[in-house]
PyMOL Python script that loads the backbone (N, CA, C, O; Angstrom):
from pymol import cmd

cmd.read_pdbstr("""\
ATOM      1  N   UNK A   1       0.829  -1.208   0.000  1.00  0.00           N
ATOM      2  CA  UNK A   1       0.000   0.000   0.000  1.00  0.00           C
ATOM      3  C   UNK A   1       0.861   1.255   0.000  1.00  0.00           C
ATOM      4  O   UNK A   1       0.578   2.237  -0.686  1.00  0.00           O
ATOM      5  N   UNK A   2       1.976   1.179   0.836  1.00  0.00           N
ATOM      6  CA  UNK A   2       2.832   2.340   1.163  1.00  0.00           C
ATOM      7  C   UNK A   2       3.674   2.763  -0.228  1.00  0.00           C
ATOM      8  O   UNK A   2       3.944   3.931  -0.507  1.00  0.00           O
ATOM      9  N   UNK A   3       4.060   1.546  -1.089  1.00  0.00           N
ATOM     10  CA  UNK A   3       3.977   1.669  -2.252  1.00  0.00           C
ATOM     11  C   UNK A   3       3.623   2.259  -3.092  1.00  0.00           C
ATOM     12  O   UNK A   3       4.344   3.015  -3.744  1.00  0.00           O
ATOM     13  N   UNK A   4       2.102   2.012  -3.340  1.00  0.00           N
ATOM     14  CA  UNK A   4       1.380   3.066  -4.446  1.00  0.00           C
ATOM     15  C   UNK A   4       1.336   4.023  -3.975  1.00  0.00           C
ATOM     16  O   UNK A   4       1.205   4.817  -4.906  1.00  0.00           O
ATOM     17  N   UNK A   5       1.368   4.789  -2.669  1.00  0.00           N
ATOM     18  CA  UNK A   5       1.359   6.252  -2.276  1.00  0.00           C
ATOM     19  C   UNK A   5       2.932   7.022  -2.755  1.00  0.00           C
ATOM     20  O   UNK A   5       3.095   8.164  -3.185  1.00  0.00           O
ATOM     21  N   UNK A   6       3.743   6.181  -2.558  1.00  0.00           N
ATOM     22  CA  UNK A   6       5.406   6.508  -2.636  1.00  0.00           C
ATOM     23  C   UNK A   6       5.207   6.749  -4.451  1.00  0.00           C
ATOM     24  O   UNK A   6       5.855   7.658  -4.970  1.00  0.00           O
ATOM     25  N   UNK A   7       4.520   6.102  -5.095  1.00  0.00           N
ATOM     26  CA  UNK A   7       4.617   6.037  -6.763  1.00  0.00           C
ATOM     27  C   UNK A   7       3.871   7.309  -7.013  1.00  0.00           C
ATOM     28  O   UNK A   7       4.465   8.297  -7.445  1.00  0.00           O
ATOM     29  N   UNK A   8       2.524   7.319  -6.742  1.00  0.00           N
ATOM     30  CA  UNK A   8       1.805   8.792  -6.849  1.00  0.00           C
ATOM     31  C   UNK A   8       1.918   9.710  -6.490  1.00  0.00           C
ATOM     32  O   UNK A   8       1.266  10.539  -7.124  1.00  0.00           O
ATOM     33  N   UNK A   9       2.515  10.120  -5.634  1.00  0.00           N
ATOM     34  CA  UNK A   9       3.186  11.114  -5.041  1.00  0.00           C
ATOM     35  C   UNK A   9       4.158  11.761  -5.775  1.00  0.00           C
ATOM     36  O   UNK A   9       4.215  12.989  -5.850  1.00  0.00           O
ATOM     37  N   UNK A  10       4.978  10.958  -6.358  1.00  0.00           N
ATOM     38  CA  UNK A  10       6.251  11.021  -7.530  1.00  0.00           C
ATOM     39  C   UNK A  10       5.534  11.557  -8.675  1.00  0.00           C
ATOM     40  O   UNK A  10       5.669  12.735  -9.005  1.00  0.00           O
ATOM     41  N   UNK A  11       4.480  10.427  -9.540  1.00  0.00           N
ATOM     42  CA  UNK A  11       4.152  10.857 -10.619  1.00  0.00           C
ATOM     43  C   UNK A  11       3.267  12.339 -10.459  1.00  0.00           C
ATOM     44  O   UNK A  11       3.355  13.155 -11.377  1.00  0.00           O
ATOM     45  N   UNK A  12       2.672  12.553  -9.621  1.00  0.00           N
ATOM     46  CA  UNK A  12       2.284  13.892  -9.027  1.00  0.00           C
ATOM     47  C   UNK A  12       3.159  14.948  -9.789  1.00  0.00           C
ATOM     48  O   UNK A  12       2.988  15.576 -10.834  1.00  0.00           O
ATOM     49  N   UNK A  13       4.515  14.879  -8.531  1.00  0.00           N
ATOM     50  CA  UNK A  13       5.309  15.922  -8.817  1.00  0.00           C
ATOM     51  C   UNK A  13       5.745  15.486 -10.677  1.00  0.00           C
ATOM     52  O   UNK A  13       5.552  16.327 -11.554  1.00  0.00           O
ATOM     53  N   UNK A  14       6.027  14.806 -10.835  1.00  0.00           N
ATOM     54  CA  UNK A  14       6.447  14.966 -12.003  1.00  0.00           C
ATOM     55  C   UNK A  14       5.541  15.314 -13.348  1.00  0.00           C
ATOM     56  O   UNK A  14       6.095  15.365 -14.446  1.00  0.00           O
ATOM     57  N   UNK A  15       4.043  15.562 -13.197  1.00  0.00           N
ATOM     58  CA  UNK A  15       3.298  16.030 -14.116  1.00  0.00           C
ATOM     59  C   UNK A  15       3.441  17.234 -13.287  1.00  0.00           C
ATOM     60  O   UNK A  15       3.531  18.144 -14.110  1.00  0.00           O
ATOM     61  N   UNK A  16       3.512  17.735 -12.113  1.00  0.00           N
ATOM     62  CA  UNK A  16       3.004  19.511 -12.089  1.00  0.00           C
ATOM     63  C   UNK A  16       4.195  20.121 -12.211  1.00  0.00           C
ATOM     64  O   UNK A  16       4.341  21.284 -11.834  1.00  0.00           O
ATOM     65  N   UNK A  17       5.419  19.241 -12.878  1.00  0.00           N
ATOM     66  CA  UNK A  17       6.814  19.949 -13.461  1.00  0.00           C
ATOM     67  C   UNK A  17       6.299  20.104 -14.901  1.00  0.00           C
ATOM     68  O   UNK A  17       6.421  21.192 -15.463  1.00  0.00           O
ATOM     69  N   UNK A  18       5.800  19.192 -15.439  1.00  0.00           N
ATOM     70  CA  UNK A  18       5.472  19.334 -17.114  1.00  0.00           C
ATOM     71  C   UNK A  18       4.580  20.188 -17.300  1.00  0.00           C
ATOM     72  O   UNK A  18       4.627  20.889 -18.311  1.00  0.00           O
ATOM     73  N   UNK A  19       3.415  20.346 -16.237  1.00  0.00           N
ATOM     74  CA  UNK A  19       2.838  21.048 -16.613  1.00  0.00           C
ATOM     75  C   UNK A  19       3.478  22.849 -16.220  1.00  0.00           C
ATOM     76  O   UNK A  19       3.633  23.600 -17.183  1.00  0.00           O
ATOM     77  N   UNK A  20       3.644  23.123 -15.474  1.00  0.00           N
ATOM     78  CA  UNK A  20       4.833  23.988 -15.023  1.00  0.00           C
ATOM     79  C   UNK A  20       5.579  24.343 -16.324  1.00  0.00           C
ATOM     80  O   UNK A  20       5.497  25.546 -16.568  1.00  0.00           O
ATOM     81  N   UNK A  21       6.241  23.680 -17.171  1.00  0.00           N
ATOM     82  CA  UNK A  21       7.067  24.107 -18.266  1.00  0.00           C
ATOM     83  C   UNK A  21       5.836  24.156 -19.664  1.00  0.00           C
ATOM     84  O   UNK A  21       6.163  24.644 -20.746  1.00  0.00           O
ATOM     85  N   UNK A  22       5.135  23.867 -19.543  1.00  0.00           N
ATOM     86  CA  UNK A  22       3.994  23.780 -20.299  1.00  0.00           C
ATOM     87  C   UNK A  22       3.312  24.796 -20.757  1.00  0.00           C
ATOM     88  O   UNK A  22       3.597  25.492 -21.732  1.00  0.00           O
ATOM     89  N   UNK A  23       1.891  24.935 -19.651  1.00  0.00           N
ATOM     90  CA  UNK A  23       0.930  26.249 -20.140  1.00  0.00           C
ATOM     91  C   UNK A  23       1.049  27.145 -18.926  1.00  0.00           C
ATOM     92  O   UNK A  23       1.651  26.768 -17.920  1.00  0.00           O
ATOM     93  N   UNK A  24       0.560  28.155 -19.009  1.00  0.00           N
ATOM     94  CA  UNK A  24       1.001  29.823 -18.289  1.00  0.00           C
ATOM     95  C   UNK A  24       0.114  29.805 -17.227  1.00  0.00           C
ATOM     96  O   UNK A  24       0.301  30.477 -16.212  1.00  0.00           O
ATOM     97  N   UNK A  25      -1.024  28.939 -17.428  1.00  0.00           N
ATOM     98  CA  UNK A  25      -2.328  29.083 -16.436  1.00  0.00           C
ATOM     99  C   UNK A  25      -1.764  28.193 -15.251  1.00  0.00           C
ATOM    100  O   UNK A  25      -2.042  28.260 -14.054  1.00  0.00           O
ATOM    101  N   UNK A  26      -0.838  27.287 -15.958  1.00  0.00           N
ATOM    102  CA  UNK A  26      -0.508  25.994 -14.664  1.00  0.00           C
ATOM    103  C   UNK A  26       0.110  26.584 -13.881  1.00  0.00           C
ATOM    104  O   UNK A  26      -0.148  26.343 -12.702  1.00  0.00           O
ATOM    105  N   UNK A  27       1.373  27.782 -14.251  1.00  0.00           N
ATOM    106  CA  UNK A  27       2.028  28.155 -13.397  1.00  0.00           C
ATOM    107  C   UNK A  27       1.492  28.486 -11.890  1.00  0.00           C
ATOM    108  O   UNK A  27       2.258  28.541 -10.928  1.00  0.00           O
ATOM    109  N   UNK A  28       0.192  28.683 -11.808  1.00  0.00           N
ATOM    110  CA  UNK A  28      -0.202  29.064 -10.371  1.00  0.00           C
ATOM    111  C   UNK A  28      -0.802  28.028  -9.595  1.00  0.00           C
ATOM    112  O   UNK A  28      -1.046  28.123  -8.393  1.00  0.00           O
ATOM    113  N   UNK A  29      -1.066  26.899 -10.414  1.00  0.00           N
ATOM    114  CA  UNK A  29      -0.921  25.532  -9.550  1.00  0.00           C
ATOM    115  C   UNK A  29      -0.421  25.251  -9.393  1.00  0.00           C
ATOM    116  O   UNK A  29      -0.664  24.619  -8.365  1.00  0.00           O
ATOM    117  N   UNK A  30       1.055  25.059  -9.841  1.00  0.00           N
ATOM    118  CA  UNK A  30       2.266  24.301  -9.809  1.00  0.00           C
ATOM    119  C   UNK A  30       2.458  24.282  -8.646  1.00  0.00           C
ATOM    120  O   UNK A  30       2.489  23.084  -8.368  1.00  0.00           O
ATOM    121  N   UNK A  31       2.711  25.213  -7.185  1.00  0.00           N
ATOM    122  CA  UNK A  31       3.180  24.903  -6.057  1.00  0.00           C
ATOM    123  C   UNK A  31       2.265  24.136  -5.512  1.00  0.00           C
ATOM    124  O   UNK A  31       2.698  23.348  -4.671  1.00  0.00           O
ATOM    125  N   UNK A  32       0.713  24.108  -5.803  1.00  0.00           N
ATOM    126  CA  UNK A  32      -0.497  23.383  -5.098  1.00  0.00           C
ATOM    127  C   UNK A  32      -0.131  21.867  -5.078  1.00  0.00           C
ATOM    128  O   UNK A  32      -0.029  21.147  -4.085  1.00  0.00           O
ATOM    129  N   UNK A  33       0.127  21.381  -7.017  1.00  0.00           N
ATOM    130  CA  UNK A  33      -0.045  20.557  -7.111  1.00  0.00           C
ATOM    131  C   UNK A  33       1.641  19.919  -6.656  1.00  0.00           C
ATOM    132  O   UNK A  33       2.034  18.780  -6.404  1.00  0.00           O
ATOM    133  N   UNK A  34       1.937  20.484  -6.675  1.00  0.00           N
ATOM    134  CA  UNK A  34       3.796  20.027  -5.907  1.00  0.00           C
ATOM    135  C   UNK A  34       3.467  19.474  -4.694  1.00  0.00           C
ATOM    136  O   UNK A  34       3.318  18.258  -4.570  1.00  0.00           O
ATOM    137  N   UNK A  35       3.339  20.263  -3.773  1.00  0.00           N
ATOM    138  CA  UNK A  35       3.186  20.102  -2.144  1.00  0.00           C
ATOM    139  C   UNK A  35       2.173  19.107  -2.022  1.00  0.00           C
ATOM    140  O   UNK A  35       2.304  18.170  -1.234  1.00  0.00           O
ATOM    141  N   UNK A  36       0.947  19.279  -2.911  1.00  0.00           N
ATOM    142  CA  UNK A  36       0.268  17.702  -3.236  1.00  0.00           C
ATOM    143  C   UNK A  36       1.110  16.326  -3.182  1.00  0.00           C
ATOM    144  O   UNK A  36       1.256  15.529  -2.255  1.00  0.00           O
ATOM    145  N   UNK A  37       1.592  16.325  -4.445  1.00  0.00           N
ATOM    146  CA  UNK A  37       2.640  15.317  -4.514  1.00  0.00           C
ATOM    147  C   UNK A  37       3.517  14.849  -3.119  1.00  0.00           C
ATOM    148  O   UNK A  37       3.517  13.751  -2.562  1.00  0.00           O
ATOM    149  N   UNK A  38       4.116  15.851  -2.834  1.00  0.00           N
ATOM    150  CA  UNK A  38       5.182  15.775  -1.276  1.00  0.00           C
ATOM    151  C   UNK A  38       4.238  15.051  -0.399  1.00  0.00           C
ATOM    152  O   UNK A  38       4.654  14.032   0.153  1.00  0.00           O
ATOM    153  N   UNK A  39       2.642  15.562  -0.132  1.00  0.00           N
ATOM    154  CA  UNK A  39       2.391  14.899   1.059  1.00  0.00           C
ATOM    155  C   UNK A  39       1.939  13.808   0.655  1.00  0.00           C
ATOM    156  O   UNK A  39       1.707  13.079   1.619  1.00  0.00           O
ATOM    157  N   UNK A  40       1.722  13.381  -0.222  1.00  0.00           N
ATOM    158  CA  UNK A  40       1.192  11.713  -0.441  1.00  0.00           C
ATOM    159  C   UNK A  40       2.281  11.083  -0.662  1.00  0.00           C
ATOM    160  O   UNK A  40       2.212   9.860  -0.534  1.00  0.00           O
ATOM    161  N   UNK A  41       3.491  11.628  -1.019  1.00  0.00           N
ATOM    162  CA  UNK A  41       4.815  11.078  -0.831  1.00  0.00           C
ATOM    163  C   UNK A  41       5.262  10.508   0.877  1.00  0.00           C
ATOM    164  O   UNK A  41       5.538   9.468   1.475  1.00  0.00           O
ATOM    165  N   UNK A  42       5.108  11.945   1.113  1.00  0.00           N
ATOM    166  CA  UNK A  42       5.230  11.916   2.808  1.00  0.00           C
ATOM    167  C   UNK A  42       4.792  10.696   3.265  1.00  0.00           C
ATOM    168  O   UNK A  42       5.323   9.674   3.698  1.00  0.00           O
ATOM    169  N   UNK A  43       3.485  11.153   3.012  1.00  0.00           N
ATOM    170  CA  UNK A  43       2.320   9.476   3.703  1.00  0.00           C
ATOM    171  C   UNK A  43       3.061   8.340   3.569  1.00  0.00           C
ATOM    172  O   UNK A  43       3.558   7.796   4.555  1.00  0.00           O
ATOM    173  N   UNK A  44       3.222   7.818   2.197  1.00  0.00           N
ATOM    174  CA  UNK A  44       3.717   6.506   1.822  1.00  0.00           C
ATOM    175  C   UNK A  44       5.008   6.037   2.504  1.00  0.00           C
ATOM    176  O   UNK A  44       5.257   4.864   2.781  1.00  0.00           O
ATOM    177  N   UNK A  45       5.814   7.114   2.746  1.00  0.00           N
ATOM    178  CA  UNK A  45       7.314   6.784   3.567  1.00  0.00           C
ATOM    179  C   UNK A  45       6.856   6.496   5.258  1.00  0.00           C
ATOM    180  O   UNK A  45       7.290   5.567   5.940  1.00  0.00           O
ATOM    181  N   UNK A  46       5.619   7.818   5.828  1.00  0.00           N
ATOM    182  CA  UNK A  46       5.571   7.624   6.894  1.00  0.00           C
ATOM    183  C   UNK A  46       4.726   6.018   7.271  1.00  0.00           C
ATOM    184  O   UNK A  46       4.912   5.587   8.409  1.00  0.00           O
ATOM    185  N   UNK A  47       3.843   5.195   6.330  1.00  0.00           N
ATOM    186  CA  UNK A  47       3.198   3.522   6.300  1.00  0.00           C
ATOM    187  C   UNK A  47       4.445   3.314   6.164  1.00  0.00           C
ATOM    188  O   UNK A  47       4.962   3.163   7.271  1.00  0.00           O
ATOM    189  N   UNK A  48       5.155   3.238   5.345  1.00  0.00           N
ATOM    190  CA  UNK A  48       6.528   2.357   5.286  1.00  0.00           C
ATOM    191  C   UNK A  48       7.336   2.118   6.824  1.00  0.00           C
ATOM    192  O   UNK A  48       8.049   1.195   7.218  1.00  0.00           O
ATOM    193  N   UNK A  49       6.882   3.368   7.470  1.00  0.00           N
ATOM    194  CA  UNK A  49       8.249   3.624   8.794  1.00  0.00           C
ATOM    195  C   UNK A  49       7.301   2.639   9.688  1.00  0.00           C
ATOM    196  O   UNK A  49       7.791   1.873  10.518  1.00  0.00           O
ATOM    197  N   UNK A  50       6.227   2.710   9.499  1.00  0.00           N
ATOM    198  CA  UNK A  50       4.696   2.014  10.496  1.00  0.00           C
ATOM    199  C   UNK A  50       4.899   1.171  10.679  1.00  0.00           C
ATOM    200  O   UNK A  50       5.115   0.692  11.792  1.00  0.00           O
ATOM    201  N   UNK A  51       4.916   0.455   9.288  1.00  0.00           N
ATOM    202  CA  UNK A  51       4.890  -0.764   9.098  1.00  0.00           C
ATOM    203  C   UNK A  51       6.250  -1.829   9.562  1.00  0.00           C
ATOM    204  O   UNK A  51       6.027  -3.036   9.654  1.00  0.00           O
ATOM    205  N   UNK A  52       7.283  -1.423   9.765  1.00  0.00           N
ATOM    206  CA  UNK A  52       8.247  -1.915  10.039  1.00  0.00           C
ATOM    207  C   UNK A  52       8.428  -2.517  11.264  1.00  0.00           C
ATOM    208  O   UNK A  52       8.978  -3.563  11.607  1.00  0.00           O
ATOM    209  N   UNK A  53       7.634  -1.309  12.073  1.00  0.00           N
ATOM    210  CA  UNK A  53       7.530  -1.591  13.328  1.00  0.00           C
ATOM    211  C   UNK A  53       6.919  -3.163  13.895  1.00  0.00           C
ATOM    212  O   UNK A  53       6.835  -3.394  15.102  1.00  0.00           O
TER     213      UNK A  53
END
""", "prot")
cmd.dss("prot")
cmd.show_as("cartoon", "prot")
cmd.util.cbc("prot")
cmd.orient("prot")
């Protein structure tokens, strides 16, 4: 599970970079959809740390 959060999180950031270099309107999502990305990133590392336990 901690998995697919660690993957989407990534592909996240990496479309609100394309879109970012892209069209002019994205530019003012780009930090939304970034920090998006980070925290579902976040999540997936913090199940990973959980789970270990």
């Amino acid at each position: 599970m901690q998995k697919y959060f660690k993957i989407l999180g990534v592909c996240i950031a990496i479309s609100s970079v394309f879109s970012f270099t892209g069209l002019s309107e994205w530019s003012i999502m780009f930090p939304v959809i970034f920090s998006l990305g980070c925290i579902v990133y976040g999540m997936g590392v913090i199940m990973e740390m959980l789970s270990k336990k």
